[in-house]
C-alpha positions as CSV (number, residue, x, y, z in Angstrom):
1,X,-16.2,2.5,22.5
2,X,-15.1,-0.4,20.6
3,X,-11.6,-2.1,21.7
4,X,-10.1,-2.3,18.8
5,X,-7.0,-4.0,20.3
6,X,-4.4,-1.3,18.6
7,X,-3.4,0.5,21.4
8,X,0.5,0.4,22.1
9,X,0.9,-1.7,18.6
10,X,4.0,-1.0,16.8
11,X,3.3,-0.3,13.0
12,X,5.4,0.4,10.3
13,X,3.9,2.0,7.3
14,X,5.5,2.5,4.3
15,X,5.5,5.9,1.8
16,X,4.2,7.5,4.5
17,X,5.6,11.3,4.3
18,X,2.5,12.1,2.5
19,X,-0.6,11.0,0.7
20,X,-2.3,7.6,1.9
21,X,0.6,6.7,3.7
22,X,0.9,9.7,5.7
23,X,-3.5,9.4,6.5
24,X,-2.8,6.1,7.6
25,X,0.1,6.9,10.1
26,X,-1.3,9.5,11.4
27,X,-4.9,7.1,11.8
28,X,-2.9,4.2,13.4
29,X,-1.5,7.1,16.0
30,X,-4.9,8.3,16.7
31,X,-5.4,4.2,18.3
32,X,-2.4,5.0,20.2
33,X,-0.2,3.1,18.0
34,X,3.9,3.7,17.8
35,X,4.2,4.8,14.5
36,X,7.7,3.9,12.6
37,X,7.3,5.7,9.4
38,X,9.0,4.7,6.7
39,X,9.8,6.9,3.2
40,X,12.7,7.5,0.5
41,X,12.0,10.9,1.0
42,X,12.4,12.7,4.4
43,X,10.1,12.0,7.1
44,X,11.1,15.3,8.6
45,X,7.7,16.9,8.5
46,X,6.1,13.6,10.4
47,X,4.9,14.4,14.0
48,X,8.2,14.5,16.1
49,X,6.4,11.3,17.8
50,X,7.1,8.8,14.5
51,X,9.9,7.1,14.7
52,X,11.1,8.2,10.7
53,X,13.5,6.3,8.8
54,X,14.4,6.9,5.3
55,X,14.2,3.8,3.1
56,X,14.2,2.6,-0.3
57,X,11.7,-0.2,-0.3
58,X,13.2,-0.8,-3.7
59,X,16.8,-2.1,-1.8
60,X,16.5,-5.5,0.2
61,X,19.2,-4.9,2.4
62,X,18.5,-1.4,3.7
63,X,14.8,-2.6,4.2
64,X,16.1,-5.8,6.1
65,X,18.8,-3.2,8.1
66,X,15.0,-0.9,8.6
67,X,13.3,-4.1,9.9
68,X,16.5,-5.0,12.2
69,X,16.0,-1.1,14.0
70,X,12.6,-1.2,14.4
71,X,12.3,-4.3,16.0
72,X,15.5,-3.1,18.4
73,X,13.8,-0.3,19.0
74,X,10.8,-1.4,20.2
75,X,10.9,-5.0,20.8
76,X,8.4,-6.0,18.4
77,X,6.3,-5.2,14.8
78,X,2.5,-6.0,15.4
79,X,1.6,-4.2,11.7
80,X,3.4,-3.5,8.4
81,X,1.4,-1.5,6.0
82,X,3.0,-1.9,2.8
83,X,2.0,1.4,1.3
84,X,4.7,2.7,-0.9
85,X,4.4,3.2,-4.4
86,X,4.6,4.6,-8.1
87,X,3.7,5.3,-11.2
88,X,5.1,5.4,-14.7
89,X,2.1,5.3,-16.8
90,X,2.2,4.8,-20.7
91,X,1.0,2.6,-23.5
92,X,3.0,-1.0,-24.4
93,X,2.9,0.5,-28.0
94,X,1.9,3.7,-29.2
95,X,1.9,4.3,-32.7
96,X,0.5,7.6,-35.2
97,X,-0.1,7.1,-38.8
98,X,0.8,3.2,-38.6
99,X,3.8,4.1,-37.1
100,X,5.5,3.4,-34.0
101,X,6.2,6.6,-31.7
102,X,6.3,5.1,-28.1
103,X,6.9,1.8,-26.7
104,X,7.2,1.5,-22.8
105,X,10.7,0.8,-22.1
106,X,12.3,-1.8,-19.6
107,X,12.8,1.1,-17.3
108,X,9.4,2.5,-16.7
109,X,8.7,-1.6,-16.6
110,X,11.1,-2.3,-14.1
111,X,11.2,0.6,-11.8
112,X,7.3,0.2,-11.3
113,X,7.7,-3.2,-10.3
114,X,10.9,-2.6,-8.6
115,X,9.0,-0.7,-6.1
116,X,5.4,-1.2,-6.2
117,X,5.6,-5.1,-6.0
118,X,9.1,-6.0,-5.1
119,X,9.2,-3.7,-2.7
120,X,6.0,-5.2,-1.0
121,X,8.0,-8.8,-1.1
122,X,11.3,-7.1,0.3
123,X,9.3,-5.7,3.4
124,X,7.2,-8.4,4.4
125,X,10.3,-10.8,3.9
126,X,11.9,-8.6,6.5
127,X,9.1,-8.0,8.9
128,X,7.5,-11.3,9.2
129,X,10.4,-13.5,10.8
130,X,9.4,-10.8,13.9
131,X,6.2,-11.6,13.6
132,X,6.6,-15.1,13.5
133,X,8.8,-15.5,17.0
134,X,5.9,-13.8,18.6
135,X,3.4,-15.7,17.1
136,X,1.0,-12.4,15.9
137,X,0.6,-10.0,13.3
138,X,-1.3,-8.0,10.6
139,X,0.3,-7.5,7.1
140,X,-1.3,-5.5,4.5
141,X,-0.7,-4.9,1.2
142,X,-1.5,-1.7,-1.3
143,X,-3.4,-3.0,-4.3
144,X,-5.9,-0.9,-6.8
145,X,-8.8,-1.8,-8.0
146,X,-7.5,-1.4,-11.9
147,X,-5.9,-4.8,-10.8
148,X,-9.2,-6.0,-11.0
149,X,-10.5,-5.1,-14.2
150,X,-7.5,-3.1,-15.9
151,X,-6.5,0.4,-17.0
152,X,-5.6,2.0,-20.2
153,X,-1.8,2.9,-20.3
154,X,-1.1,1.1,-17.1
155,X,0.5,-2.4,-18.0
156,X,3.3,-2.2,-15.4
157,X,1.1,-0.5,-12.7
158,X,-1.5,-3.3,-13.0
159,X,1.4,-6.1,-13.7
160,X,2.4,-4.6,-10.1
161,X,-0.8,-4.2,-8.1
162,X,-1.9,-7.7,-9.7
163,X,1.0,-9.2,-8.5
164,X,0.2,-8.0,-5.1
165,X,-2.9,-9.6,-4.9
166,X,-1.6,-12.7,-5.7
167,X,1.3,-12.7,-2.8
168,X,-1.6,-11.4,-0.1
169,X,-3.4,-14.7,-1.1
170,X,-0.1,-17.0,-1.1
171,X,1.0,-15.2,2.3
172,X,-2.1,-15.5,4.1
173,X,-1.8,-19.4,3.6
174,X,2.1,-19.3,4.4
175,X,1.8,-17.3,7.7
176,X,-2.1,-18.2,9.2
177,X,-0.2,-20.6,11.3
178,X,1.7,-18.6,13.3
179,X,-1.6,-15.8,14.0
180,X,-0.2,-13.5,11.1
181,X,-3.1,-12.0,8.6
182,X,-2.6,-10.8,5.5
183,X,-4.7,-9.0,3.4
184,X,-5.0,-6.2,0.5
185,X,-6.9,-2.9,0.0
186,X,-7.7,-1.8,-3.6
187,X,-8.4,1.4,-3.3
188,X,-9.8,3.6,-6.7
189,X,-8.9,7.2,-7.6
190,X,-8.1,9.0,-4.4
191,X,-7.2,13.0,-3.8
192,X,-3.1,12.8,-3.5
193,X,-0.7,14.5,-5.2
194,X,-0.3,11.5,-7.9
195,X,-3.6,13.1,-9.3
196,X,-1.9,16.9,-10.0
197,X,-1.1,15.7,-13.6
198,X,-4.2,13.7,-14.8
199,X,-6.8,16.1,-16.8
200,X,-9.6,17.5,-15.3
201,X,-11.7,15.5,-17.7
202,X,-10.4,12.8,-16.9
203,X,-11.0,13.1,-12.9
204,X,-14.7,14.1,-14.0
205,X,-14.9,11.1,-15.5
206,X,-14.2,9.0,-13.1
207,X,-16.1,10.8,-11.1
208,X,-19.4,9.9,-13.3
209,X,-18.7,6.3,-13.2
210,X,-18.0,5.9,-9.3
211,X,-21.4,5.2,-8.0
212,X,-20.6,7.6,-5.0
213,X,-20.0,10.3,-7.5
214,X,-16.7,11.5,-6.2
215,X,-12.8,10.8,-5.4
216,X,-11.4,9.0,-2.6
217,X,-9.6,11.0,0.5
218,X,-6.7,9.7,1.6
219,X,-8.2,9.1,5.3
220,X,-10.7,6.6,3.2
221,X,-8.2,4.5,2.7
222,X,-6.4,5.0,6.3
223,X,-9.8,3.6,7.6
224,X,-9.7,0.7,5.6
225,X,-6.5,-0.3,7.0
226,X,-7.3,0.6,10.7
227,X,-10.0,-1.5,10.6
228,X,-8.7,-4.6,8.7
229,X,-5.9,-4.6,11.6
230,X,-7.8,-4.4,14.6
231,X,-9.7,-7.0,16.5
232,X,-12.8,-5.9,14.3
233,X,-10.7,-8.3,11.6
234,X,-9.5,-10.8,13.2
235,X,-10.5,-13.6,11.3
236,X,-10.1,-11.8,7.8
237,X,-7.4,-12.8,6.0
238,X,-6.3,-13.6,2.1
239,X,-8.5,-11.0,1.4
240,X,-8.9,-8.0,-1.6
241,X,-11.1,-5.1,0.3
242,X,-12.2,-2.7,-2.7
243,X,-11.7,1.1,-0.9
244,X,-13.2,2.7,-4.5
245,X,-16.6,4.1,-3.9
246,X,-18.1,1.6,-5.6
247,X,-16.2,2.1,-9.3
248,X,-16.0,-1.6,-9.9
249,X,-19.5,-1.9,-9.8
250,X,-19.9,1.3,-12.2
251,X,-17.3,-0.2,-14.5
């Protein structure tokens, strides 16, 4: 069996009462990680084990306070999985008969970005100084591969998932010093609840064009992460791992 170095690691993970975040709690545990689980929802059907705190990633200072408890708890943060994240999808400007009907508003801007990529700086502002005093640690960073080459009616998703790209690169320069690796999964269209609303055609669709001809699983994505934080990874860093069954390529 491979070492894969995660055993006893503390790791924080973000959004994780369910979907990808909960796979990827529940995959760091199975290494014999201590999991602190973090969500704005209730963690209270996580595995008595977790150690569950309810946050807003959107809110600086209860992140920061999250951070503090974690670290008092157990001494230390070896990983922070920056997972959390939402969606408000629509066009910049839809329009009927020459006519404007819909332009996305500053909320469904804001709140995206807010969470999905503010939320990623307010968290890894919080965790690193940890890291940093014990001179080790893995960061990593949600992204989608419509970052990459862009979705219709997503503007503030992919203004969000972009954006997260682009601090994973400027981190991983910042923090290589001190033994601290940052990188970013993209993953495609995976199986969570997000999905519930999207048209079956749709999904089929995307189905076609995935080369592997069908939807991510949440543990997908959970593996990606295990792996890009154990010793398997250890000098990866500043990098974008694509977790989309090969969509990309099909695009």
């Amino acid at each position: 069996m491979i070492d894969t170095g995660l055993q006893g690691k503390v790791v924080v993970v973000t959004g994780a009462a369910a979907g990808i975040g909960r796979a990827t709690a529940l995959r760091f545990a199975l290494e014999g990680c201590q999991v602190a689980a973090w969500d704005i929802v209730s963690c209270q059907h996580c595995p008595p084990d977790w150690f569950t705190l309810q946050v807003d990633v959107s809110d600086s200072a209860a992140v920061d306070e999250a951070a503090r408890t974690v670290a008092h708890k157990f001494g230390r943060i070896d990983v922070l999985v920056n997972n959390a994240g939402i969606l408000r999808d629509g066009q910049l400007v839809k329009c009927r008969d020459g006519a404007v009907i819909h332009r996305m508003t500053d909320e469904e801007f804001d709140r995206v970005l807010d969470v999905n990529l503010k939320g990623v700086f307010h968290c890894t502002r919080a965790v690193a100084p940890y890291m940093i005093r014990q001179h080790s640690g893995v960061i990593l960073n949600a992204s989608s591969v419509v970052a990459l080459y862009g979705n219709f009616g997503q503007t503030n998703y992919i203004a969000s998932k972009a954006g997260v790209i682009g601090m994973t690169r400027v981190w991983a320069r910042e923090l290589g010093r001190y033994n601290i690796r940052v990188n970013a999964v993209a993953p495609g269209l995976v199986e969570t609840d997000i999905l519930r609303n999207m048209p079956e055609k749709v999904l089929e669709e995307m189905k076609r064009r995935t080369p592997l001809g069908r939807l991510g699983k949440p543990e997908d994505i959970a593996e990606a992460y295990v792996w890009l934080a154990s010793n398997s990874a250890s000098f990866i860093t500043g990098a974008v791992l694509p977790a989309d069954g090969g969509i990309v390529t099909g695009t």
